[in-house]
N, C-alpha and C positions, 0 to 999 in steps of 0.2 A: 973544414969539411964536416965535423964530428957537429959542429955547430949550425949547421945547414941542415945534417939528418934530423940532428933533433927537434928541428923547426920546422922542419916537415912531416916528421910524425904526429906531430901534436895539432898542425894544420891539419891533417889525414882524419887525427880523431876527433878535430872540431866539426869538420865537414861531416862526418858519419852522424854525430849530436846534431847537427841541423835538420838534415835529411829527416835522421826517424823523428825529431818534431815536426816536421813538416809533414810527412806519412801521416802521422798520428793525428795532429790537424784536420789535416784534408779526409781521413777518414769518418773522423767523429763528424765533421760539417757534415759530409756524405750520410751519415746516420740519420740527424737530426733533419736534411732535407727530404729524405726517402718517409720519414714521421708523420713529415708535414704533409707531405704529396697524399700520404693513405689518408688522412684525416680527412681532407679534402673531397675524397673521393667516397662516390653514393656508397652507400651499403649495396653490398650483393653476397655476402655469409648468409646461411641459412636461416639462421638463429635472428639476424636484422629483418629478413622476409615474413615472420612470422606472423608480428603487428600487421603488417598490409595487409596478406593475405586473410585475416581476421577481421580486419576493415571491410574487405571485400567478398567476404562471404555474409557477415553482419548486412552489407546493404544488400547483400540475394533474400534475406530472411526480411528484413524490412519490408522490400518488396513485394515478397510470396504472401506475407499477411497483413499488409492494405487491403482493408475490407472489401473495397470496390474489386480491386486484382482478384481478391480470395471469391468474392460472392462469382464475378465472371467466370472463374475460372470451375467453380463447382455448379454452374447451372444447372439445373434439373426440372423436368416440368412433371417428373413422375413420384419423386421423396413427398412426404408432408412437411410442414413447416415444425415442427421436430424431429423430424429423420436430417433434414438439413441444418440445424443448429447442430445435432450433434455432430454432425459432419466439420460442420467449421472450425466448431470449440475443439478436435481430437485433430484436425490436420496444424490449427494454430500449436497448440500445446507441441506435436509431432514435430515440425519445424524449428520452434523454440529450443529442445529438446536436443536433438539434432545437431545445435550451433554449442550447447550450452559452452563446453568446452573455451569458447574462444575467447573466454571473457577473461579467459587466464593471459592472455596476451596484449589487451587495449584499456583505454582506459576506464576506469570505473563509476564514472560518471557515462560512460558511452551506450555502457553495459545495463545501469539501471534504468536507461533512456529508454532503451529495448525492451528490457523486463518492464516497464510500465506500456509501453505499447501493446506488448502481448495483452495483461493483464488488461486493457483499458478495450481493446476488441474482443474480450472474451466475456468484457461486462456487457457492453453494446448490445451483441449478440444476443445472450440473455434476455435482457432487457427489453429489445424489440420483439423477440422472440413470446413471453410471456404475454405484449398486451395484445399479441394475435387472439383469432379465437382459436380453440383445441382443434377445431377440422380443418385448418389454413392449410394451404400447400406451400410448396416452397417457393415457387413464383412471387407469391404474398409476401412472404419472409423478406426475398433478394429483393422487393422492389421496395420496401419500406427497408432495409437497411441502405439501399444506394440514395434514396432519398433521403434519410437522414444525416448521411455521409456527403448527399450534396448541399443540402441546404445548412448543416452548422461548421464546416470546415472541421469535423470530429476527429479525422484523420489526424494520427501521431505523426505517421510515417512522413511525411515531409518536414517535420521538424527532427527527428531523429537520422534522415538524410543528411542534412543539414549540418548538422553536429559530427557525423562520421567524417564528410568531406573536409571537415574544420580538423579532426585531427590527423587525418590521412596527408590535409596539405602541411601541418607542422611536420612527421615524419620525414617529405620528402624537399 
């Protein structure tokens, strides 16, 4: 009989050693599957939204300063054609200005894509602006910038759309 307990105690403590390996086990798998599952799963933390949201504010500014958008959207049949240049060159800048911040978020090639944008409609501007004569109005101005902007494809902003959208689809 003394022989039987002792071999059932020792059965007793073997089965106890399997069990908590088996717990043990089954819980680290549990761990290591719950890993896998978040990794898998979209970003939705604050801190992952931020790029996007950056993405998606960057192509509102794209947008707002296409010359075409920008010249439509400042019509005026009463400015001179320097009341309207400065209009342009301070809402571009204003805009710019505005977003700068977000460049802390995306990539840096996205960013200088932008900053050439800006800089490349504020040269335009200028530009077309100067070979007016001094008494033009702005009518003058908007019709020879949308003209220039239709006939050389001058426009950034679709190529800098373009590039957002390229990194906005790796994000997600």
């Amino acid at each position: 009989m003394l022989l039987f307990e002792v071999g059932f105690v020792e059965l007793e403590g073997m089965a106890i050693v399997i069990i908590s390996g088996l717990v043990f086990y089954l819980m680290t798998e549990l761990r290591l599957l719950r890993k896998e599952i978040r990794a898998k799963q979209p970003p939705t933390t604050g801190n992952s939204l931020l790029p996007l949201q950056a993405y998606e504010r960057l192509t509102l500014l794209a947008d707002r300063i296409a010359l075409k958008n920008l010249v439509t959207r400042m019509h005026s049949t009463v400015l001179s054609a320097t009341e309207l240049q400065a209009g342009l060159v301070e809402t571009i800048r204003n805009e710019y200005e505005h977003n700068i911040t977000q460049q802390m978020y995306i990539n840096p090639e996205v960013w200088k894509a932008v900053t050439n944008m800006k800089e490349q409609n504020i040269f335009i501007i200028n530009q077309l602006a100067e070979a007016l004569p001094p008494k033009a109005n702005a009518m003058e101005l908007s019709k020879l910038i949308l003209e220039y902007v239709g006939n050389n494809n001058a426009e950034l902003s679709p190529i800098v759309l373009d590039a957002i959208q390229y990194e906005v689809k790796k994000l997600i």
